[in-house]
N, C-alpha and C positions, 0 to 999 in steps of 0.2 A: 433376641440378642445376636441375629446377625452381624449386627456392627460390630461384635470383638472380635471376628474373624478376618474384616477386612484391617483392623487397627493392629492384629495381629500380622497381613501381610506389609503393613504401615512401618512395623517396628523389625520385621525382617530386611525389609531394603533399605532399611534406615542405619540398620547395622553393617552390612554391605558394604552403602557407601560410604558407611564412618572410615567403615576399613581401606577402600581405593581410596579415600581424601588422603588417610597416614600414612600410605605407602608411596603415594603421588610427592606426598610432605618428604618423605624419605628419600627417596630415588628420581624422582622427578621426570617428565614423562609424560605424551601427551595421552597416553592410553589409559592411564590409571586417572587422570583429570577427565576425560570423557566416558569412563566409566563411571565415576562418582558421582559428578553430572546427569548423567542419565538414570540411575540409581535413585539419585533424591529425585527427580523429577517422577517415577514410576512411585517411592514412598510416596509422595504428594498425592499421586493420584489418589491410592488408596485412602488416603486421607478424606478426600472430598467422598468416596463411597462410606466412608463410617461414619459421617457428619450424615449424609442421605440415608443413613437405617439405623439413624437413632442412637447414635453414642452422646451426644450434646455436646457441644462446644468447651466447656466449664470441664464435665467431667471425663471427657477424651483425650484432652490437652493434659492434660494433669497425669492420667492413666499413659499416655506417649511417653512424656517427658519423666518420669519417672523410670519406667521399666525401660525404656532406652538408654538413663544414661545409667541404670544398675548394669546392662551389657556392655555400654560403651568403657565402664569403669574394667567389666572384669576383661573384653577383649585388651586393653591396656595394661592390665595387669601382668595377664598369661601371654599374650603374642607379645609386645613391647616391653616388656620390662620396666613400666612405670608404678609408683608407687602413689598410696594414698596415707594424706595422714590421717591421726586417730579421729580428729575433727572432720576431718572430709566422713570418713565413715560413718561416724553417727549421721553426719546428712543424712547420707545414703539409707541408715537404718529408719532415719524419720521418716524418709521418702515414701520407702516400705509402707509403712507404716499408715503415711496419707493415701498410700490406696487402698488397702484394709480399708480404713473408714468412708472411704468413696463407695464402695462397693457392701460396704453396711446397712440393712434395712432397718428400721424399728416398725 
């Protein structure tokens, strides 16, 4: 299970750069656009190391996209001030939910 440790550095600079992309969005600024940049380029890497020790493509993508944007939801929440509605959330809770059963063995 090495590969959830690099998907975990996958979904650390993922979060990162979410955050230099919405601050770049806000202020504008060539530093916060080539730190975002270089950010997701560094996620990606990691990315390509958790595909090479066995996360699988199917169940990686799903495990990323998932728990990244439960982060990206709450960094928006708490730093930004944006809001989700009660439908958005249940996404979210589904989300949850499909990685629970990804990580399910019978």
């Amino acid at each position: 299970m090495n590969w959830i440790f690099f998907l975990s550095l996958l979904i650390l600079f993922e979060i990162i750069a979410d955050i230099l992309a919405k601050e770049w969005s806000l202020k504008t600024g060539l530093v916060w656009a080539v730190g975002a940049i270089l950010a997701y380029v560094i996620a990606n890497t990691f990315w390509l190391f958790a595909l090479k020790n066995g996360s699988g493509l199917a169940r990686g993508a799903v495990i990323f996209s998932v728990v990244s944007a439960v982060f990206a939801s709450l960094i928006g929440i708490i730093l930004y001030k944006e809001y989700l509605t009660k439908i958005q959330l249940v996404g979210i809770f589904l989300g949850i939910i499909s990685v629970a059963l990804i990580f399910w063995n019978e």
